[in-house]
One Martini backbone bead per residue (centre of mass of N, CA, C, O) as a GRO file, in nm:
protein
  399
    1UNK     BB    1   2.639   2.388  -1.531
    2UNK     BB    2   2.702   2.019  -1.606
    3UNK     BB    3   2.560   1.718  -1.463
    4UNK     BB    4   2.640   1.379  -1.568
    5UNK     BB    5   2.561   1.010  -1.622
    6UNK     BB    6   2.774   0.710  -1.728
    7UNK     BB    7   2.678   0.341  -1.718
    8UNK     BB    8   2.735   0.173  -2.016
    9UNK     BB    9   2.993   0.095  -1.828
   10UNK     BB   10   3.178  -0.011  -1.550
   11UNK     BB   11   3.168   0.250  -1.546
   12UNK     BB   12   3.141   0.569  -1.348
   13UNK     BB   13   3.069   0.870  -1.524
   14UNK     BB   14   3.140   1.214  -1.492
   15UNK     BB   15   2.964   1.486  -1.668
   16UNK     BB   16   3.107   1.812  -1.771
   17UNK     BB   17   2.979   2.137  -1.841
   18UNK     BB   18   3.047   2.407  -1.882
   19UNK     BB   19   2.941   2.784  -1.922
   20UNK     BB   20   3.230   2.853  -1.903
   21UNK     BB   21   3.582   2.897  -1.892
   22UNK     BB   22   3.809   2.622  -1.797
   23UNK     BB   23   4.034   2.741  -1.696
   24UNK     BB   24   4.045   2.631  -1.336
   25UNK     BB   25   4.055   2.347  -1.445
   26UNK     BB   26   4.309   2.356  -1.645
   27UNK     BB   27   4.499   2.414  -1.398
   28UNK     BB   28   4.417   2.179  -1.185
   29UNK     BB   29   4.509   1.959  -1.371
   30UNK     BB   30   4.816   2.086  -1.445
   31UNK     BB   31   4.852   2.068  -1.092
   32UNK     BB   32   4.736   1.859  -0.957
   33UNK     BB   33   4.471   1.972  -0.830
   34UNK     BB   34   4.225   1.974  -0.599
   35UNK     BB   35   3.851   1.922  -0.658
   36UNK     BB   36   3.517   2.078  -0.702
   37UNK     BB   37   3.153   2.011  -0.766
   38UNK     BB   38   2.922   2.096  -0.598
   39UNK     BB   39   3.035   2.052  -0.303
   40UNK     BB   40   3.063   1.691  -0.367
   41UNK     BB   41   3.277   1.631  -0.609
   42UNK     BB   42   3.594   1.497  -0.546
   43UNK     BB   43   3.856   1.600  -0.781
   44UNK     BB   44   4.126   1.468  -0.990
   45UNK     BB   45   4.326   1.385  -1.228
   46UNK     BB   46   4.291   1.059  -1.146
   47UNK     BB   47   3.982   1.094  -1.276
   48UNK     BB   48   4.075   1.168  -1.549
   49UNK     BB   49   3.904   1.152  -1.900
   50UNK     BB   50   3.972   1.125  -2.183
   51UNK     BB   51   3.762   1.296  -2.481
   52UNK     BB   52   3.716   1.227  -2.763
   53UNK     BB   53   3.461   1.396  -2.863
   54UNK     BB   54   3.557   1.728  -2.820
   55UNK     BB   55   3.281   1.903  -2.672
   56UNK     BB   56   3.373   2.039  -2.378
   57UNK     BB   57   3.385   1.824  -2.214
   58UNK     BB   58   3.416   1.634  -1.893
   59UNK     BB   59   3.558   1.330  -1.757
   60UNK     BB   60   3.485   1.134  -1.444
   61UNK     BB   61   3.591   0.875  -1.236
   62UNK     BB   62   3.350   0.746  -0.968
   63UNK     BB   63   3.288   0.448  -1.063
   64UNK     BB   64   3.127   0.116  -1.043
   65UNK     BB   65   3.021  -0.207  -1.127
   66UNK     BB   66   2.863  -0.372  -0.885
   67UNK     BB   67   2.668  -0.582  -0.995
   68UNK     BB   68   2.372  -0.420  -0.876
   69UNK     BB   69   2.568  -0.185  -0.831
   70UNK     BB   70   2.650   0.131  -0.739
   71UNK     BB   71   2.995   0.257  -0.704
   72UNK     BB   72   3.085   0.486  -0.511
   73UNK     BB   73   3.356   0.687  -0.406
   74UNK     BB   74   3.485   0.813  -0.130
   75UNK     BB   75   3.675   1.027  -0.261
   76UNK     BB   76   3.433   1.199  -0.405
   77UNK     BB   77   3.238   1.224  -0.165
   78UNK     BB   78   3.361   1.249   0.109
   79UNK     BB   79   3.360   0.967   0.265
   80UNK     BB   80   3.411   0.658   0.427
   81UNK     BB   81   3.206   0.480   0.228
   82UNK     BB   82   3.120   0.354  -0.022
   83UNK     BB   83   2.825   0.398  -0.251
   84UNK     BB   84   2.545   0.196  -0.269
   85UNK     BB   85   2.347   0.148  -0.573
   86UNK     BB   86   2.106   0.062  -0.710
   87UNK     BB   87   2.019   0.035  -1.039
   88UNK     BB   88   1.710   0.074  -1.034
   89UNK     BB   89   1.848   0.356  -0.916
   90UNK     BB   90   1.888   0.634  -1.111
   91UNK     BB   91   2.103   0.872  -1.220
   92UNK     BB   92   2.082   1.160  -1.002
   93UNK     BB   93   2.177   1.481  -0.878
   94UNK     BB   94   1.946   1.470  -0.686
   95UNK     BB   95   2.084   1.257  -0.494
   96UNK     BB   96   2.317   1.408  -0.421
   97UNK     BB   97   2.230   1.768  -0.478
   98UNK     BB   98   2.150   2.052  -0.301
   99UNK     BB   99   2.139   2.343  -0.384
  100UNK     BB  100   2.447   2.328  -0.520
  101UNK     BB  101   2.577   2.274  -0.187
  102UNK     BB  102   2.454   1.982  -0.101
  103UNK     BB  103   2.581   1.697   0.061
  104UNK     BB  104   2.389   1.411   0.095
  105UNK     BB  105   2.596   1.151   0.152
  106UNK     BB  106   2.797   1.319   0.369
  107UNK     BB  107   2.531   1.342   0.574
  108UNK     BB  108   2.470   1.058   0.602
  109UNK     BB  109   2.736   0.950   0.698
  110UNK     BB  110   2.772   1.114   0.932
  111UNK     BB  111   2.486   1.026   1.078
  112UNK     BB  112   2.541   0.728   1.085
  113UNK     BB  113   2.835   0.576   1.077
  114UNK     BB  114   2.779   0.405   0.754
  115UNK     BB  115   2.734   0.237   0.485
  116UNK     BB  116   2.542   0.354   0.210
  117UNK     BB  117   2.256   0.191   0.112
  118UNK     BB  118   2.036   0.166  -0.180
  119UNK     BB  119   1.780  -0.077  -0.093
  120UNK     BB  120   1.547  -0.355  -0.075
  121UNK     BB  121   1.764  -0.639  -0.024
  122UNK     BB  122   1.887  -0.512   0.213
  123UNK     BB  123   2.017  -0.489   0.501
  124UNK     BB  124   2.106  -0.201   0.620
  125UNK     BB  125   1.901  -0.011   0.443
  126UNK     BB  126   1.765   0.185   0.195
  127UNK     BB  127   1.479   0.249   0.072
  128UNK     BB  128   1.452   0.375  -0.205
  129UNK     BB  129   1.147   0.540  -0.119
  130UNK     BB  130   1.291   0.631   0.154
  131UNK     BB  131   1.504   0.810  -0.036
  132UNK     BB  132   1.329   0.987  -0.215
  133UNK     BB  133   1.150   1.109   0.013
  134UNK     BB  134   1.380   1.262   0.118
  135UNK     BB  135   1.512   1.458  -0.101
  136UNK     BB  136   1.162   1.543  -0.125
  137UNK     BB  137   1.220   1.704   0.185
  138UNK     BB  138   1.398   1.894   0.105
  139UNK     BB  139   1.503   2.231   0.090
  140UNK     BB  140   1.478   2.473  -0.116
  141UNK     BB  141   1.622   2.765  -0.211
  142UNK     BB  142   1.310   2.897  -0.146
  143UNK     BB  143   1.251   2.774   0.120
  144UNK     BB  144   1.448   2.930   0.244
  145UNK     BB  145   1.461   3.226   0.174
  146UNK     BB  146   1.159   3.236   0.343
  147UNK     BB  147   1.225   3.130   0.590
  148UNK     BB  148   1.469   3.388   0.650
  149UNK     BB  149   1.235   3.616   0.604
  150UNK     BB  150   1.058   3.477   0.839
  151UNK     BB  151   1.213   3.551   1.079
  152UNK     BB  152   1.317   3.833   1.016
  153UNK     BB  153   1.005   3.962   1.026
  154UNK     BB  154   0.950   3.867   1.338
  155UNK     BB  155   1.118   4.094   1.401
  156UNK     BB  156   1.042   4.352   1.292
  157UNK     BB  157   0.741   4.362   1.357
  158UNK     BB  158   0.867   4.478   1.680
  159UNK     BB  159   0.967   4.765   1.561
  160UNK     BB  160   0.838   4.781   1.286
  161UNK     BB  161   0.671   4.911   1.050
  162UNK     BB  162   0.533   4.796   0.742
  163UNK     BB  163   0.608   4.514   0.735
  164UNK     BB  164   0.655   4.257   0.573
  165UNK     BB  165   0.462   3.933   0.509
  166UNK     BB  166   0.655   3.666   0.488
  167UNK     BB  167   0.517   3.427   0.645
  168UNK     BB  168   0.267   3.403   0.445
  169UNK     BB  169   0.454   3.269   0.181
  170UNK     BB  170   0.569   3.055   0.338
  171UNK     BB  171   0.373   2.871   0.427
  172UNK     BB  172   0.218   2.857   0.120
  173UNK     BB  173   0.452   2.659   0.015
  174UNK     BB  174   0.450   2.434   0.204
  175UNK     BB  175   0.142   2.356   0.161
  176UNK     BB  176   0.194   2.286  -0.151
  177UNK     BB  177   0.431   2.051  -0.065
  178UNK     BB  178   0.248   1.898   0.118
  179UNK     BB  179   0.017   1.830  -0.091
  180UNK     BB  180   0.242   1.670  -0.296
  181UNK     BB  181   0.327   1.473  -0.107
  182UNK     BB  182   0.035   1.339  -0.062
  183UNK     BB  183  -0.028   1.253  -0.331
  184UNK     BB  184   0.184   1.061  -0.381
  185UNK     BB  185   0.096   0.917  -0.156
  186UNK     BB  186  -0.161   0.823  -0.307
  187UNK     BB  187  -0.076   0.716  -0.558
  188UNK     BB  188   0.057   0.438  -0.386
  189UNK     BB  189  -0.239   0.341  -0.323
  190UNK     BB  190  -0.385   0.304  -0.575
  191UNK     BB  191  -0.202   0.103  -0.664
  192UNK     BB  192  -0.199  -0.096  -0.450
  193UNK     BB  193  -0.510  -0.113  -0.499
  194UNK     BB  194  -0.508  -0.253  -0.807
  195UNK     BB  195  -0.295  -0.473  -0.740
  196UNK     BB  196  -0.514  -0.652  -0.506
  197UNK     BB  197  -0.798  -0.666  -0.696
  198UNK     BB  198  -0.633  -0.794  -0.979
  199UNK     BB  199  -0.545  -1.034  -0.795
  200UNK     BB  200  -0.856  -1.141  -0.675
  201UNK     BB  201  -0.968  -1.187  -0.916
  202UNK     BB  202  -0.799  -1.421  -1.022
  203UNK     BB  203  -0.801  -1.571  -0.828
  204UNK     BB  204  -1.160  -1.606  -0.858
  205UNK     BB  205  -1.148  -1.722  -1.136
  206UNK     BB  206  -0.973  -1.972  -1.072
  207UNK     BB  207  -1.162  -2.105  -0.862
  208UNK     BB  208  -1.408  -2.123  -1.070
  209UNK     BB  209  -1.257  -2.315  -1.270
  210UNK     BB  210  -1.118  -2.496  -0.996
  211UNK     BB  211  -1.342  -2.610  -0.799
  212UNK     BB  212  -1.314  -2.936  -0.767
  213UNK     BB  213  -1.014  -2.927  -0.625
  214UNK     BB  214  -1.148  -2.863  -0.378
  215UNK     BB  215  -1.254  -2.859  -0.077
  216UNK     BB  216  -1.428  -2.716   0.184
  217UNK     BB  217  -1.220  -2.582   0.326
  218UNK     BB  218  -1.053  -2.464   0.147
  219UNK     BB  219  -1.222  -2.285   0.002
  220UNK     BB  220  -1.306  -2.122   0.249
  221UNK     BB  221  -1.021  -2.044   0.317
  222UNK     BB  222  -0.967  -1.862   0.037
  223UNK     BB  223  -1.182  -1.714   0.060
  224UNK     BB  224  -1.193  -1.542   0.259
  225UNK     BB  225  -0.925  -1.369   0.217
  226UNK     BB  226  -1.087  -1.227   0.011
  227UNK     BB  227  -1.294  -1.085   0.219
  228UNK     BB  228  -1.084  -0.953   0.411
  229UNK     BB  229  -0.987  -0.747   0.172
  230UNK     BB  230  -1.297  -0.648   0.092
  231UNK     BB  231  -1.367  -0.628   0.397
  232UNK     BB  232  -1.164  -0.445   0.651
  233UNK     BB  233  -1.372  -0.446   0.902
  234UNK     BB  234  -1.221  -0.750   0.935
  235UNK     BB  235  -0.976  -0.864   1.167
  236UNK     BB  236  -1.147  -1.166   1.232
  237UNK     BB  237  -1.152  -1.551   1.199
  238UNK     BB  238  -1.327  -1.827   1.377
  239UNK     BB  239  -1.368  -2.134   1.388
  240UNK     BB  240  -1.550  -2.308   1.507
  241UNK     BB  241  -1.822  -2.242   1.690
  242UNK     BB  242  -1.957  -2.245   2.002
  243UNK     BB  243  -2.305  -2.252   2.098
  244UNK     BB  244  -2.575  -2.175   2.263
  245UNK     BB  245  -2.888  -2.449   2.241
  246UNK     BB  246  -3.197  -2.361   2.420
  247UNK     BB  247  -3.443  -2.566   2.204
  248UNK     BB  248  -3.370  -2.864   2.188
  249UNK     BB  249  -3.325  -2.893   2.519
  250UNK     BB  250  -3.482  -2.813   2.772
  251UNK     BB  251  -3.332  -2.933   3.036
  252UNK     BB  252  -3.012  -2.900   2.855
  253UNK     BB  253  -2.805  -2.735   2.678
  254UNK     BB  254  -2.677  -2.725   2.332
  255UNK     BB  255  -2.468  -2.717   2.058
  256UNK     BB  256  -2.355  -2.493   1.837
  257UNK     BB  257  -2.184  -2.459   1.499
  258UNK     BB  258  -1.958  -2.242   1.388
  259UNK     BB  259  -1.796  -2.181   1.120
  260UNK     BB  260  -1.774  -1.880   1.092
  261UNK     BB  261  -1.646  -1.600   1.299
  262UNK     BB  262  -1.671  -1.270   1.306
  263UNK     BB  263  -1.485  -0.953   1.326
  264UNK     BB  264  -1.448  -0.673   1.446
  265UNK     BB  265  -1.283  -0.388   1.549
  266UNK     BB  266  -1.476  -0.340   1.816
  267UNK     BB  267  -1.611  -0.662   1.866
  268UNK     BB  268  -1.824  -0.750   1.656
  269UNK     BB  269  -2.045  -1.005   1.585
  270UNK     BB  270  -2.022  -1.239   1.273
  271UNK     BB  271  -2.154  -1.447   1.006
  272UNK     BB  272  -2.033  -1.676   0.804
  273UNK     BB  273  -2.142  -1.846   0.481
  274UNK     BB  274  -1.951  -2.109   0.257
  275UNK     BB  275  -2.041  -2.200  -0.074
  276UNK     BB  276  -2.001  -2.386  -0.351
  277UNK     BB  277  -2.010  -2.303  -0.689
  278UNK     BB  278  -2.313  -2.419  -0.773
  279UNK     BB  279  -2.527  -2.305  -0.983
  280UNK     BB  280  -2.804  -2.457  -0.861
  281UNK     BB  281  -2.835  -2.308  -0.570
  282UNK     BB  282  -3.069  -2.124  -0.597
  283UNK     BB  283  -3.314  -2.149  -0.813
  284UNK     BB  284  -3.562  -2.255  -0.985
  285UNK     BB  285  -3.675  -2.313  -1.308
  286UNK     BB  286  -3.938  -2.325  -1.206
  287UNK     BB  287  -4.270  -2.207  -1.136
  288UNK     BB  288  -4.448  -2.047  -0.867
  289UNK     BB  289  -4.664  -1.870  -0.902
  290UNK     BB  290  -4.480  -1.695  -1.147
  291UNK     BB  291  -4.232  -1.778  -0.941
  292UNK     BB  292  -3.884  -1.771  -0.821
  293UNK     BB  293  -3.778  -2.023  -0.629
  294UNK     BB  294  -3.604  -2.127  -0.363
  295UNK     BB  295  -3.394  -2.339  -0.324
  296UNK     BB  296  -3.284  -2.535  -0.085
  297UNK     BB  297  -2.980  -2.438  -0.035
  298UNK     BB  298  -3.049  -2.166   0.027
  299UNK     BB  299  -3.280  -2.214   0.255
  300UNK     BB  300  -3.116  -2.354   0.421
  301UNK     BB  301  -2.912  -2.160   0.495
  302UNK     BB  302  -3.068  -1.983   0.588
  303UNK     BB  303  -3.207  -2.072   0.827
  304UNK     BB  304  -2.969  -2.178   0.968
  305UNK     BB  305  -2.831  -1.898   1.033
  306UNK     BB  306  -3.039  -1.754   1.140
  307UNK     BB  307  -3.030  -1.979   1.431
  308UNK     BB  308  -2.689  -1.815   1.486
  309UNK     BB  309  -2.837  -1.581   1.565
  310UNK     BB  310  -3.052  -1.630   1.768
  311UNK     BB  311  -2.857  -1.786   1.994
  312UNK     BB  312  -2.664  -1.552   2.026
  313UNK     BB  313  -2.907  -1.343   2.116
  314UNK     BB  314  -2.942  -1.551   2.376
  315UNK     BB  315  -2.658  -1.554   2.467
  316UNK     BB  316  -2.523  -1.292   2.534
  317UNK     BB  317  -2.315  -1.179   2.795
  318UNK     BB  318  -2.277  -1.491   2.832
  319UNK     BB  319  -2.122  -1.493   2.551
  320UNK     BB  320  -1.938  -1.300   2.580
  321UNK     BB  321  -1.758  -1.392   2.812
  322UNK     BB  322  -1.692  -1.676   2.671
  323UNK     BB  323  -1.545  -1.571   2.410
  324UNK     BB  324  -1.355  -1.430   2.514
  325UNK     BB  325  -1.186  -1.599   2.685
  326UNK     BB  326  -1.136  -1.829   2.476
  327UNK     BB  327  -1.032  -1.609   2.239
  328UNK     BB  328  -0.831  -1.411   2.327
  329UNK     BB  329  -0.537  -1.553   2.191
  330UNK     BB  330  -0.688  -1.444   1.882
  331UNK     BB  331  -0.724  -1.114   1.962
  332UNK     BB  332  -0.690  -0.852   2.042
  333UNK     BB  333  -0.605  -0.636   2.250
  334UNK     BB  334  -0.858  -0.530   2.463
  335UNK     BB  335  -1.104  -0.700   2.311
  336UNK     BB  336  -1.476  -0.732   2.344
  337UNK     BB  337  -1.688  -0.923   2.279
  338UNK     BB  338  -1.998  -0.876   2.072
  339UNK     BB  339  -2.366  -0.920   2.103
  340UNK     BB  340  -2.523  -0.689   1.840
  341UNK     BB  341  -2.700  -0.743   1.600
  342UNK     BB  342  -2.616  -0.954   1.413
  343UNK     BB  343  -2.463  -1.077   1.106
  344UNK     BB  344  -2.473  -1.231   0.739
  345UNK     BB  345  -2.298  -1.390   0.568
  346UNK     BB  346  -2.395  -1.521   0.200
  347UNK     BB  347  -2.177  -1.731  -0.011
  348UNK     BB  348  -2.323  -1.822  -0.326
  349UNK     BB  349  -2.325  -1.892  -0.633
  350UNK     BB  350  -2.464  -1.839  -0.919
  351UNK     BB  351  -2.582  -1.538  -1.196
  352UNK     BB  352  -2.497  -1.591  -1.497
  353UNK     BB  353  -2.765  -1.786  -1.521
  354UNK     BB  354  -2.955  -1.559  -1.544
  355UNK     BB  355  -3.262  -1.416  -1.558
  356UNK     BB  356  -3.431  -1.115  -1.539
  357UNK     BB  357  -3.643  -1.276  -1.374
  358UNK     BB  358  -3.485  -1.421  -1.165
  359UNK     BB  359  -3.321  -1.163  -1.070
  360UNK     BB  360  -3.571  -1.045  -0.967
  361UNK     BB  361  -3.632  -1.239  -0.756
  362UNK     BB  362  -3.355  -1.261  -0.627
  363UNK     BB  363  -3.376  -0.974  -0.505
  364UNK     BB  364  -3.619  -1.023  -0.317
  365UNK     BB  365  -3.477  -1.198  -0.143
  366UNK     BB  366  -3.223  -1.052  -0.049
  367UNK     BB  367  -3.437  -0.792   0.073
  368UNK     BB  368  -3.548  -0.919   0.284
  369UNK     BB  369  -3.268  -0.999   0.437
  370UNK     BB  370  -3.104  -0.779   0.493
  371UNK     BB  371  -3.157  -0.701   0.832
  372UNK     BB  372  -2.913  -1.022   0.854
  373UNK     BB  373  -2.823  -1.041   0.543
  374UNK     BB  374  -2.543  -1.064   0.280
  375UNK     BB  375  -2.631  -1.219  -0.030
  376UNK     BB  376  -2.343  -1.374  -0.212
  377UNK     BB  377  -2.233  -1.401  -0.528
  378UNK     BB  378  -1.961  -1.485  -0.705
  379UNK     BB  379  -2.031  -1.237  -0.932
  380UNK     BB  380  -2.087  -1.001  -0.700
  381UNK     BB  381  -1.745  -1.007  -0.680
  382UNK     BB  382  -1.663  -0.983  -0.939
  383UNK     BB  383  -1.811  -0.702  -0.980
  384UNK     BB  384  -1.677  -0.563  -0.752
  385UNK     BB  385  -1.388  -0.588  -0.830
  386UNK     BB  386  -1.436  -0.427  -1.133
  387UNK     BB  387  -1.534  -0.146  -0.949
  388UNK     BB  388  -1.250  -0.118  -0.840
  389UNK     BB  389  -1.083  -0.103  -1.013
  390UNK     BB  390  -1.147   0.113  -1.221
  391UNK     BB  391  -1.157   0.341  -0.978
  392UNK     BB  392  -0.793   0.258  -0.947
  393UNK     BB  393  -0.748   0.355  -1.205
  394UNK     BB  394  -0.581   0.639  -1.378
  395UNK     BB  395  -0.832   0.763  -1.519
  396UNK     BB  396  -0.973   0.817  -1.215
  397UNK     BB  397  -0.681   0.981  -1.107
  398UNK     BB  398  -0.553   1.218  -1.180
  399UNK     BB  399  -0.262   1.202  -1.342
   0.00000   0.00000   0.00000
């Protein structure tokens, strides 16, 4: 028996070609009485449709297109109410029938007790592939049959003898099943992990293209989504924090203001500094004792930063209790700000006109800090953001 499904007019017909002589479908159409096939779809003669091609197939009309959805009719189905497939989703028999008699849809009406909708874009819907897993995890006739293969060995196995050990057959089934159910799922966190930082790449190559028109604020906020997507350790970011610093003034202490202070997930305070991407914001052009030095801009930044770790460290468990409080309603439930060798994110600048010995010098200047800060241009991110995507391209997932 052969069931297709052909959907390019109006209507939705079921192709059957028997694989024997079909007497009993030719009585039954001729006596005017219903029937079924493979125990789901209930068709009687007002379903058929004469072949013109007669090439020994039955053609049954099962159902319309209504607008986005293929409607199949609730009398061929036996449901209560017609099933709505949207159309993205194709009409194939494993949607339908399992094991070649389990209808599908007739269980899931009894079990839901509504009309049954297969869709991303409707409410009280089945998404897509949310109904792809379910079909994916229904147990085919070979994993029954060892199913219950091992249950009857776990009774005879306390009576007789030498009896046939099927229940490590069935375990060993299920683990190949689950492990492809698996990989599956690895290969749809791979896509969208593909499609996540082709699109931060995109946008983070256009904010370099039209950097002039963003204002500091604007920059560092669209900055910002980009690297907290790019380092997920990263749970909260709260701007303008104000810290005490006891060494401006003898007497009495005064506040410097951090720019952004990140939170990682276990409640670790770290500082990031982002400044818009002016090319010559890095190295000197010409030589001091035949080294390229830091330009004022980097070396302002860092010194900054430097003093924002410094205070932090000096503002110690009294500052835990004070931002914890403070910033209560900002951070996850349960979470309590720690002030632990805080370190600093510093954004700046370009390295792509930077030559060779440039390039070496600066790479000496970012090692020199990295014990508290990760020196971190936008090229860099770039060039991070191109070896995630190759990473996650298909050529390397063995797909």
């Amino acid at each position: 028996m052969q069931l297709e499904f052909n959907s390019s007019s109006e209507d939705i017909v079921l192709d059957y070609t028997p694989t024997n002589q079909p007497d009993w479908l030719e009585d039954k159409l001729l006596n005017n009485e219903p029937f079924s096939l493979k125990y789901t779809f209930h068709l009687s003669k007002s379903d058929h449709i004469p072949n013109a091609d007669d090439d020994g197939s039955y053609l049954f009309m099962i159902g319309k297109i209504d607008g986005q959805y293929f409607r199949i009719n609730k009398h061929v189905l036996n449901t209560q109410y017609d099933v709505l497939i949207h159309k993205s989703c194709n009409l194939e028999l494993k949607y339908f029938v399992v094991n070649n008699r389990y209808s599908v849809f007739k269980r899931l009406d009894e079990l839901a007790n509504q009309q049954i909708i297969i869709s991303d874009s409707e409410e009280n819907a089945i998404p897509i592939l949310e109904f792809r897993k379910i079909i994916k995890s229904l147990p085919t006739s070979r994993e029954l049959r060892l199913y219950v293969e091992s249950r009857m060995t776990n009774v005879l196995s306390q009576y007789l003898e030498g009896v046939k050990d099927s229940g490590k057959a069935y375990e060993q089934y299920r683990s190949k099943r689950e492990i492809g159910g698996m990989n599956n799922q690895f290969k749809a966190i791979h896509d969208y992990e593909l499609f996540k930082y082709t699109s931060l790449l995109e946008t983070l190559q256009h904010m370099l293209s039209n950097f002039s028109n963003y204002n500091e604020r604007q920059w560092q906020k669209c900055i910002l989504e980009i690297i907290l997507l790019l380092y997920p350790k990263y749970i909260e970011c709260i701007p303008s924090v104000k810290i005490k610093d006891y060494y401006s003034n003898q007497q009495k202490a005064t506040d410097r203001e951090i720019d952004l202070m990140l939170i990682d997930s276990n409640g670790y305070i770290d500082v990031i500094e982002i400044k818009k991407p002016e090319s010559n914001y890095i190295l000197s052009t010409g030589k001091y004792r035949d080294n390229f030095t830091p330009k004022r801009e980097l070396s302002g930044t860092i010194m900054q930063v430097e003093k924002y770790l410094f205070h932090l460290m000096k503002w110690g468990s009294e500052g835990e209790k004070k931002l914890t409080k403070k910033y209560k309603s900002q951070i996850p439930f349960g979470i309590q700000l720690k002030i632990s060798n805080p370190k600093a994110v510093v954004i700046l600048g370009r390295d792509n006109d930077l030559d060779k010995s440039q390039l070496f010098d600066f790479e000496i200047i970012k090692r020199k800090y990295t014990n508290i800060m990760d020196i971190i241009t936008y090229d860099d991110l770039i060039r991070r953001l191109e070896k995630l995507i190759v990473k996650f391209s298909p050529r390397n997932n063995n797909d």
